[in-house]
N, CA, C and O of each residue as an XYZ file, in Angstrom:
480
protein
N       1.336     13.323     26.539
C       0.378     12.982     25.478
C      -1.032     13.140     26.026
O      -1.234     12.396     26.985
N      -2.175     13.989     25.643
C      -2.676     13.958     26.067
C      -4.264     13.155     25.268
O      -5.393     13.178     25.758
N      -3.913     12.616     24.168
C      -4.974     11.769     23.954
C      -5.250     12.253     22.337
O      -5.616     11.485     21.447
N      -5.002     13.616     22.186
C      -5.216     14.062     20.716
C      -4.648     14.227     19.571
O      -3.887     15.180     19.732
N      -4.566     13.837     18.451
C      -4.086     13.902     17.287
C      -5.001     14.401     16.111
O      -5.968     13.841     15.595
N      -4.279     15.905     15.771
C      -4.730     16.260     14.228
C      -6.844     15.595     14.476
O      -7.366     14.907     13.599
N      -7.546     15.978     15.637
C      -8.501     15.688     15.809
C      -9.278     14.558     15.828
O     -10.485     14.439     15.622
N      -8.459     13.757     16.095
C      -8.423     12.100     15.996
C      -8.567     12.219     17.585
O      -8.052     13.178     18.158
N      -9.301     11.197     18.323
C      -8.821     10.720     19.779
C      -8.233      9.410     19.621
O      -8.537      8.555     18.789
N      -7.179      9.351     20.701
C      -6.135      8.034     20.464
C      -7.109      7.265     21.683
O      -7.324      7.766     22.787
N      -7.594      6.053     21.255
C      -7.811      5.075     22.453
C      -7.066      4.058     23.277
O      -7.343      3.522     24.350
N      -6.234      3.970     22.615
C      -4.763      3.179     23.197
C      -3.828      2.650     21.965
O      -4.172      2.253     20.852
N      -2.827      2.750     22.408
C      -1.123      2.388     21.615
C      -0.437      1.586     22.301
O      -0.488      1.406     23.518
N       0.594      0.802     21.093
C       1.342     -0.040     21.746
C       2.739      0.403     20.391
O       2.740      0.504     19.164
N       3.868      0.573     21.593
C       5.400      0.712     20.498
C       6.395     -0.388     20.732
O       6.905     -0.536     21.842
N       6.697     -1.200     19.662
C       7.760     -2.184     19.933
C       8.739     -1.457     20.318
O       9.636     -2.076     20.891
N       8.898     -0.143     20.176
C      10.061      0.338     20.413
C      10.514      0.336     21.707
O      11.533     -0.241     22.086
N       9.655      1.069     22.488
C       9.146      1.500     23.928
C       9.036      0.202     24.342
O       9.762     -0.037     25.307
N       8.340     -0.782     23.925
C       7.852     -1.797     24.890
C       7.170     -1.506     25.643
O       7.394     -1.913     26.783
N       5.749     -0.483     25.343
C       4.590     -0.040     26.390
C       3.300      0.132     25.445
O       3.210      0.367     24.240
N       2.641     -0.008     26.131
C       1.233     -0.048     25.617
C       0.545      1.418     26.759
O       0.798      1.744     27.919
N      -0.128      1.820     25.992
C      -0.731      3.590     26.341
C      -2.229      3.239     26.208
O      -2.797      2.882     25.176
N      -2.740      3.394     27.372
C      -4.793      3.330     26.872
C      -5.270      4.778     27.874
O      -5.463      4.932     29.079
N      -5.339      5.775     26.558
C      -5.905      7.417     26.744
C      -7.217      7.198     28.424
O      -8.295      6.611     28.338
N      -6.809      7.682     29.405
C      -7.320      7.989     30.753
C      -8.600      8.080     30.218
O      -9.368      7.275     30.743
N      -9.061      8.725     29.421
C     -10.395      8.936     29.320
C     -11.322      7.815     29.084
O     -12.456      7.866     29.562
N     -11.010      7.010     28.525
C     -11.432      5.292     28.199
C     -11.427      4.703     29.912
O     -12.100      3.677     30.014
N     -10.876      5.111     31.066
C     -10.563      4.074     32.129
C     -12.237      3.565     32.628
O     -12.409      2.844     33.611
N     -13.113      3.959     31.966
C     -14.337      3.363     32.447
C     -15.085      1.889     31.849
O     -16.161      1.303     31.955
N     -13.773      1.724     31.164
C     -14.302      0.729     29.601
C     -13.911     -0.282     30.672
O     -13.141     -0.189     31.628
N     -14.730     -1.350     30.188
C     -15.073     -2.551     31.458
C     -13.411     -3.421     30.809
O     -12.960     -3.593     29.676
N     -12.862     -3.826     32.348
C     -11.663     -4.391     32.438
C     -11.175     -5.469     31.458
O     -10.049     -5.593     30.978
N     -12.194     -6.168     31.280
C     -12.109     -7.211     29.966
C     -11.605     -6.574     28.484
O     -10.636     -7.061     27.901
N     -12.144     -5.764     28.096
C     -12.263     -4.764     27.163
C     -10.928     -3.995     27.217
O     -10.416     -3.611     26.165
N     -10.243     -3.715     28.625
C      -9.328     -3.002     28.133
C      -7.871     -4.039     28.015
O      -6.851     -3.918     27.336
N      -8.320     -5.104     29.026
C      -7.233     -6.265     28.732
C      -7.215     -6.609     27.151
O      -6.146     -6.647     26.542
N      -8.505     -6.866     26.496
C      -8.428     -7.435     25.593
C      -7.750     -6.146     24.799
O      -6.591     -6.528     24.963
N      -7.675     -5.532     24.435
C      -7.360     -4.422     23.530
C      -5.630     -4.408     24.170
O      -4.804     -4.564     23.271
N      -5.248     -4.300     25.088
C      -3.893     -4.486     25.656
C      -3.573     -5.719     24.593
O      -2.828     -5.408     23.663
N      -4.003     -6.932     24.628
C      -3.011     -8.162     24.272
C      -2.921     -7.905     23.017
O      -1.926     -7.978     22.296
N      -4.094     -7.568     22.736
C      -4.096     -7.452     20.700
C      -2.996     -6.818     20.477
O      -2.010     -7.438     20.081
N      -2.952     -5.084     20.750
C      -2.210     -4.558     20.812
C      -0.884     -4.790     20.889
O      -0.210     -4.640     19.869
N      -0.279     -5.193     22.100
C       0.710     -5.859     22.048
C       1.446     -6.808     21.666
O       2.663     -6.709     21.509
N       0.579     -8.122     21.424
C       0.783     -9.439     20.347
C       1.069     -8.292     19.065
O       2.256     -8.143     18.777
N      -0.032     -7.402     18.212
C       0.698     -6.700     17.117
C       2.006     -6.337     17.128
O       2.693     -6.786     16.210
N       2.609     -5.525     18.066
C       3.742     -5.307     18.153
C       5.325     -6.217     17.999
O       6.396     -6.093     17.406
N       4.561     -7.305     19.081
C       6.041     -7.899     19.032
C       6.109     -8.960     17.871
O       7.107     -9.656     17.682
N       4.972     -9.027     17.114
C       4.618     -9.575     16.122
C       5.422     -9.144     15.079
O       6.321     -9.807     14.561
N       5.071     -7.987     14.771
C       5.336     -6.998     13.487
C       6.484     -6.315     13.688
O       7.469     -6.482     12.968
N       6.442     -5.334     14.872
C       6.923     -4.691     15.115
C       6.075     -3.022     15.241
O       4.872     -2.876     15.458
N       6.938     -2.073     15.066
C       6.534     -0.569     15.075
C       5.512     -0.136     16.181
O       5.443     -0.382     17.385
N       4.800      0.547     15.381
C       3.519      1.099     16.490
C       1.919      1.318     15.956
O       1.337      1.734     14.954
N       1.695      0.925     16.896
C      -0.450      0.401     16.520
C      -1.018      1.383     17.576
O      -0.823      1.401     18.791
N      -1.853      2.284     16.712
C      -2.402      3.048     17.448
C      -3.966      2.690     16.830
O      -4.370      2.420     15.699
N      -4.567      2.818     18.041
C      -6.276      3.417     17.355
C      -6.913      4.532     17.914
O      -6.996      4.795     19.114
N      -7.403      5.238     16.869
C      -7.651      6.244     17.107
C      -9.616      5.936     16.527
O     -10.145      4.958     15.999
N     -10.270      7.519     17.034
C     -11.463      7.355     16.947
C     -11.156      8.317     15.975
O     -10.079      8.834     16.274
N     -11.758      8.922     14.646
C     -11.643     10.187     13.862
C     -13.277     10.989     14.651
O     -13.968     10.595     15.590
N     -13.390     12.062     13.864
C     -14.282     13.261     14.270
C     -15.776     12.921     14.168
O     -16.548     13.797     14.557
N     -16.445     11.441     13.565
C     -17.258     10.956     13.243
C     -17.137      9.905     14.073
O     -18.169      9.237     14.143
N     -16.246      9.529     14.721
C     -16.602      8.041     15.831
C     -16.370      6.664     15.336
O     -16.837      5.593     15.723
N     -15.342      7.017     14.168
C     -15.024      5.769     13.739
C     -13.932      5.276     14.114
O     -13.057      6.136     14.213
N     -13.473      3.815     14.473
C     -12.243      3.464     14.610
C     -11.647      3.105     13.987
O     -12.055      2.372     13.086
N     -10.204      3.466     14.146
C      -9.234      3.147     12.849
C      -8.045      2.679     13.392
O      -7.560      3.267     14.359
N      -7.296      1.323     12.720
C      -5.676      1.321     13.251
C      -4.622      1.602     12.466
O      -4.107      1.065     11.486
N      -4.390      2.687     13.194
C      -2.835      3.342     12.132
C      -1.604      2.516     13.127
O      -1.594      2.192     14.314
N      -0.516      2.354     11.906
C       0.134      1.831     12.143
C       1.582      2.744     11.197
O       1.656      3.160     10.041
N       2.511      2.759     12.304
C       3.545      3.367     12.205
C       5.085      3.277     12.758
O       5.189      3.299     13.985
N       6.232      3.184     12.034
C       7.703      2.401     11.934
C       8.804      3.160     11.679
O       8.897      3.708     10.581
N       9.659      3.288     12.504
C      10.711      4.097     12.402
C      11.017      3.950     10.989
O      10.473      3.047     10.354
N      12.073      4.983     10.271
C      11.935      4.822      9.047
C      13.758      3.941      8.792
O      14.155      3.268      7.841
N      14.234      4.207      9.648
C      15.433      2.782      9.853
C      15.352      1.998     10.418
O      16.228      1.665     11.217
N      14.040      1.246     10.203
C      13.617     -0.149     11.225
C      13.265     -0.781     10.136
O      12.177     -0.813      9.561
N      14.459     -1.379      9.848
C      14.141     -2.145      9.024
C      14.074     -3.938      9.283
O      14.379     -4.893      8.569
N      13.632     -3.835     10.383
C      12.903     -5.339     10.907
C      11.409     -5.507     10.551
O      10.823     -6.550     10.263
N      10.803     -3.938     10.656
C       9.690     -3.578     10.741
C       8.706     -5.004      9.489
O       9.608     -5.552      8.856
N       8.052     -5.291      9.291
C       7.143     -6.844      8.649
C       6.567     -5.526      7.821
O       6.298     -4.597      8.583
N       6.347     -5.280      6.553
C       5.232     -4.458      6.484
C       4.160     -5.111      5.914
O       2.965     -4.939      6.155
N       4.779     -6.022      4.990
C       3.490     -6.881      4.916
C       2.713     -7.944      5.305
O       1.800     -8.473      4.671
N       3.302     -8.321      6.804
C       2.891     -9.050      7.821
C       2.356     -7.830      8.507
O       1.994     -8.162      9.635
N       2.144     -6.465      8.274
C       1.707     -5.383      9.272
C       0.072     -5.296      8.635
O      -0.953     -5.203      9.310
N       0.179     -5.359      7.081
C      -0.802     -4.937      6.516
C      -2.004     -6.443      6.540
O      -3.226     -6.372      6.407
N      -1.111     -7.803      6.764
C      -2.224     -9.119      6.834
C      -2.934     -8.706      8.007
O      -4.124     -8.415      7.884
N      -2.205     -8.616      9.474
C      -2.394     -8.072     10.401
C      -3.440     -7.696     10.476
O      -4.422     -8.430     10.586
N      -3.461     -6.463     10.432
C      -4.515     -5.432     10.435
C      -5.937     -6.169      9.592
O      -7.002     -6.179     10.209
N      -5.899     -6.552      8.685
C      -7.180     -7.499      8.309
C      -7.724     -8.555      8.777
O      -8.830     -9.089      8.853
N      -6.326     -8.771      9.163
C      -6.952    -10.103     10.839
C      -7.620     -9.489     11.899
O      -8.692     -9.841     12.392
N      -7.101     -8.797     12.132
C      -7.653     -8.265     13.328
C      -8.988     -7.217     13.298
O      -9.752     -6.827     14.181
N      -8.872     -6.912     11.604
C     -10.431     -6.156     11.497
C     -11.740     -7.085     11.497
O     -12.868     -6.804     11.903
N     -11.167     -8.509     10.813
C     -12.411     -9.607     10.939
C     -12.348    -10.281     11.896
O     -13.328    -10.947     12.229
N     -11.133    -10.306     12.647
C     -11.534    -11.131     14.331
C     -12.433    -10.664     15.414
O     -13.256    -11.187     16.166
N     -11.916     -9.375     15.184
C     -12.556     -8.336     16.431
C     -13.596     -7.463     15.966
O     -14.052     -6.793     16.892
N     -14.137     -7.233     14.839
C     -15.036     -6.847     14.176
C     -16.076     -6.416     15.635
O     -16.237     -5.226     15.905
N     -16.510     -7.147     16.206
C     -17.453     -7.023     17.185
C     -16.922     -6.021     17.827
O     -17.381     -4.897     17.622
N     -15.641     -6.243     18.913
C     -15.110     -5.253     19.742
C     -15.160     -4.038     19.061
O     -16.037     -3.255     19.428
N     -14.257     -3.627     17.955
C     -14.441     -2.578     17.347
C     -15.700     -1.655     17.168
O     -15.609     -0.472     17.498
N     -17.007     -2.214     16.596
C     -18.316     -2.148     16.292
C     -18.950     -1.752     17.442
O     -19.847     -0.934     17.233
N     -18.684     -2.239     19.242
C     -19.185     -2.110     20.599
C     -18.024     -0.549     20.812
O     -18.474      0.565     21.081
N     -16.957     -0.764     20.669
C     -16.146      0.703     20.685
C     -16.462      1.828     19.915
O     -16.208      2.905     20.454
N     -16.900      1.854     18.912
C     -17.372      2.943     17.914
C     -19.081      3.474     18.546
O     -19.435      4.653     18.544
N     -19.768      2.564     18.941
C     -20.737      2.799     19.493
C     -20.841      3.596     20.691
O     -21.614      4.533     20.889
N     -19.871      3.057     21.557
C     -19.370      3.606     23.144
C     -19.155      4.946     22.592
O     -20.089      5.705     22.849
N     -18.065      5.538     21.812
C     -18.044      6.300     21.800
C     -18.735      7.618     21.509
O     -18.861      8.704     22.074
N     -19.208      6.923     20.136
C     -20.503      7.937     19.620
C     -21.306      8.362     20.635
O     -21.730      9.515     20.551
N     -21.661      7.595     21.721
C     -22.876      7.951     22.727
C     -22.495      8.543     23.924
O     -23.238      9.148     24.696
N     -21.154      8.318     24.058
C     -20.525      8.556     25.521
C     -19.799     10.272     25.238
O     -19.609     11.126     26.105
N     -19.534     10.366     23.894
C     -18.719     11.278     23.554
C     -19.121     12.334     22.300
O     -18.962     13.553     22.242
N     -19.585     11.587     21.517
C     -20.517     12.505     20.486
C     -21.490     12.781     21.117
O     -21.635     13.997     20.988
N     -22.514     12.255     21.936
C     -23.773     12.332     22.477
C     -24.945     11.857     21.597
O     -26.118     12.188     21.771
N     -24.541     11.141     20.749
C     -25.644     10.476     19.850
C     -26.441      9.503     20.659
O     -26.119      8.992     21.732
N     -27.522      9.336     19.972
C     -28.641      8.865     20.638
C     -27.890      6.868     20.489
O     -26.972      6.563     19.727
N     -28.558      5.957     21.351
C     -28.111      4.805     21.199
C     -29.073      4.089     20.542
O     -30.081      3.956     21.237
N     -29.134      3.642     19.597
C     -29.628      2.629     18.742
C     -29.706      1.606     18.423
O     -28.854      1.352     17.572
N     -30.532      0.522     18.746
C     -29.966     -0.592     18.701
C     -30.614     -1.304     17.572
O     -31.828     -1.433     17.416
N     -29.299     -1.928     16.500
C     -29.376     -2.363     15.317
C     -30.056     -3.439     15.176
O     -29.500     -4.418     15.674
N     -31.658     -3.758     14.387
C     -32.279     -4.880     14.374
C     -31.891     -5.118     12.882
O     -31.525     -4.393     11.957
N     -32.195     -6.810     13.096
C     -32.156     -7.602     11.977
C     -32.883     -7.881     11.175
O     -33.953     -8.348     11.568
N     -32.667     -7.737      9.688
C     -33.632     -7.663      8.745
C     -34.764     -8.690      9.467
O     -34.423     -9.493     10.336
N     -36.194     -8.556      8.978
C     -37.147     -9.303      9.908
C     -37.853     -9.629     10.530
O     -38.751    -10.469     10.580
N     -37.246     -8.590     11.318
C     -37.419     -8.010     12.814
C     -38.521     -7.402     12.970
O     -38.800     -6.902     14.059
């Protein structure tokens, strides 16, 4: 695997199936906290739900979690997959928001910007 999908970059996966969690080599500079934390999420999703949680960056630098289940797994939660995923978009909101950024600048080469508050 080398990190790419249909022009998506994968930043790390986790498969209940497998019982492994995958974080794409190219990320290994992302500070250790950051990649632990993205490990547990990850994995708590899994043995949670079940199937497989991937995030990927799309061609614009956004992050996204696809989520995907054998199609005879029928343990698979889907709608404990889909609360999920909204939990985890308003918990981690921040992480996500610091990852989309990383990337844009590290990898798009966009300029870094830092977002002021109305006010300001």
């Amino acid at each position: 695997m080398d990190g790419i999908i249909n022009d998506e970059i994968v930043l790390c996966a986790a498969s209940a199936y497998e019982e492994k969690f995958y974080l794409n080599p190219e990320f290994d500079q992302l500070p250790e906290s950051v990649r632990q934390e993205l490990q547990i999420m990850c994995v708590l999703y899994t043995a949670d739900v079940g199937g497989i949680l991937m995030l990927v960056f799309d061609d614009a630098g956004n992050l996204e979690l696809k989520v995907d289940h054998k199609e005879d797994d029928f343990a698979f939660d889907e709608i404990g997959s889909v609360l999920k995923i909204k939990e985890l978009q308003q918990t981690k909101r921040e992480l996500f928001e610091s990852l989309e950024t990383f990337f844009k600048v590290f990898y798009l080469g966009e300029d870094f910007e830092e977002e002021s508050t109305p006010g300001e």
